[in-house]
N, C-alpha and C positions, 0 to 999 in steps of 0.2 A: 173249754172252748176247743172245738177242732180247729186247725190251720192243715191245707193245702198248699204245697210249696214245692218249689224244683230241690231234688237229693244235691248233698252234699256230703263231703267227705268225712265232715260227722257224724252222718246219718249210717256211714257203713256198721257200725257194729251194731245196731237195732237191726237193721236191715239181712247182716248176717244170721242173727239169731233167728229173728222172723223165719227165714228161707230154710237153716239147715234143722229147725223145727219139724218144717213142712219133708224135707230129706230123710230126717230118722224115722218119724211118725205116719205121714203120709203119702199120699199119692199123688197130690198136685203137681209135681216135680217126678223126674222120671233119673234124675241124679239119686244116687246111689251112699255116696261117700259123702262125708259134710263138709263143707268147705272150707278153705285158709282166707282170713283177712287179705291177703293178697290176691286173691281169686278176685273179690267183690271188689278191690281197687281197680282191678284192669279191666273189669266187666263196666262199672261205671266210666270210666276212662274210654271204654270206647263204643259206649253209647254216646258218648258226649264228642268222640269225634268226628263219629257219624250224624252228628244233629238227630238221636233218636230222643225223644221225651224220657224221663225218668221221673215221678214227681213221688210225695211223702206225704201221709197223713200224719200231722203232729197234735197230739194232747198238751195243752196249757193251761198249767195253776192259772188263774186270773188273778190268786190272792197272792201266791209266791212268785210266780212265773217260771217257776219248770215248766219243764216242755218234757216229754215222751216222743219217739217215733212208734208209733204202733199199724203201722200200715206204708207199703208202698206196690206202685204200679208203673210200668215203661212198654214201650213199644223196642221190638227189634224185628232184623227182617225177616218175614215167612221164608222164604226161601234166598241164597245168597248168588243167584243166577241175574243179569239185569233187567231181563225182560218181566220179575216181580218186583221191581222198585216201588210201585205204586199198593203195595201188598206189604201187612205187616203182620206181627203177633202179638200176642195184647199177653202181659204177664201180671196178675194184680194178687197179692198177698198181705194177708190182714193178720196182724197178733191172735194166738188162738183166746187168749183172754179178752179180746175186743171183738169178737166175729160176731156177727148178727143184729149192729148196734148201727148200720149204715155207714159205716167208714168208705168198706169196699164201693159202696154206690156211687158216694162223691168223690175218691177216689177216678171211679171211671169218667164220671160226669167231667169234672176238671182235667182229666188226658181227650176228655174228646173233644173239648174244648180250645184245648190248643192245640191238637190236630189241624182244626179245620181252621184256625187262624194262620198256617201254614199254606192253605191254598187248597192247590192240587198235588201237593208233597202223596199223601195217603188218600186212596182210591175205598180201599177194605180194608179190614180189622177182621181178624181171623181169632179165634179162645181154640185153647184143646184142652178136653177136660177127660181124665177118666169116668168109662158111663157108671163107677159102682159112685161117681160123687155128685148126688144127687141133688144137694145144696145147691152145691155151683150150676149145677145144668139147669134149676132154678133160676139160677140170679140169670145167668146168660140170657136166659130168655127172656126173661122180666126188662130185660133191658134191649131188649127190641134184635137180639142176636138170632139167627136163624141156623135151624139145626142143617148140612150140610151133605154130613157123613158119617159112619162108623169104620176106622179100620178093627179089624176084632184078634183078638191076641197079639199087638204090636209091643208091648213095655214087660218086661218081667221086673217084680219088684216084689219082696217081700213072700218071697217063694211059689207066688201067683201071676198068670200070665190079663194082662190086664188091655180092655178095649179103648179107642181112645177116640171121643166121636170130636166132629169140627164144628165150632161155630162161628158164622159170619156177619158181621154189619157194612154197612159202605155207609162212607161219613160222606 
């Protein structure tokens, strides 16, 4: 059984592994170096004192009741100027052993969800995906996100200069 739920302080070390996976191996992330447990504590820390969403997909024995985090997704701000308050970035990261199994979807469903029970808090919802990840500029769009932009050679990662196009929804 999946459960969606808001991140907790337990969840940081799935959630770091999830992330610094995505760091050594891919492109999702434009972070370089893998990250310390202390990084992910103050990163959540201060999503959470900014009232940004953070939320976790968790796997559940039904028979044992372990649980797995194998997926997580948060908002933080596009830009840190005031005049985009209303403008966010959508960050969603799946276990590379659970990807393609609809976590990320409901994942997103359940952040946009409680988006929009905030009001008028978030206007738009911004994805930046590099264009060689095709998967995601899938999902992006499947899910009603609109292509935007291309900046083209913005990230060097992994000895290649890499393009990074923008996607948009407004909840």
């Amino acid at each position: 059984m999946l459960k969606i739920r808001d991140a907790t302080e337990l969840d940081l070390p799935a959630i770091l592994d999830i992330y610094n996976e995505q760091i050594l191996n891919g492109t999702a992330t434009f972070h370089t170096v893998p990250q310390l447990p202390e990084e992910r504590a103050k990163w959540l820390q201060d999503l959470r004192a900014e009232n940004y969403p953070c939320i976790v997909a968790e796997i559940v024995d039904e028979t044992s009741g372990s649980t797995r985090t194998v997926g997580w997704c948060n908002l933080w701000h596009f830009k840190e100027r005031p005049a985009y308050d209303g403008s966010a970035e959508l960050s969603l990261y799946v276990h590379q052993d659970f990807r393609g199994k609809g976590i990320g979807e409901r994942l997103l469903h359940s952040l946009l969800d409680e988006t929009r029970k905030q009001g008028d808090r978030f206007h738009t919802i911004i994805a930046s995906v590099t264009t060689e990840n095709e998967r995601t500029i899938k999902f992006w769009q499947k899910q009603g996100f609109e292509l935007r932009g291309t900046l083209r050679e913005v990230g060097r990662k992994f000895g290649r200069w890499l393009d990074v196009s923008y996607f948009q929804l407004f909840v």
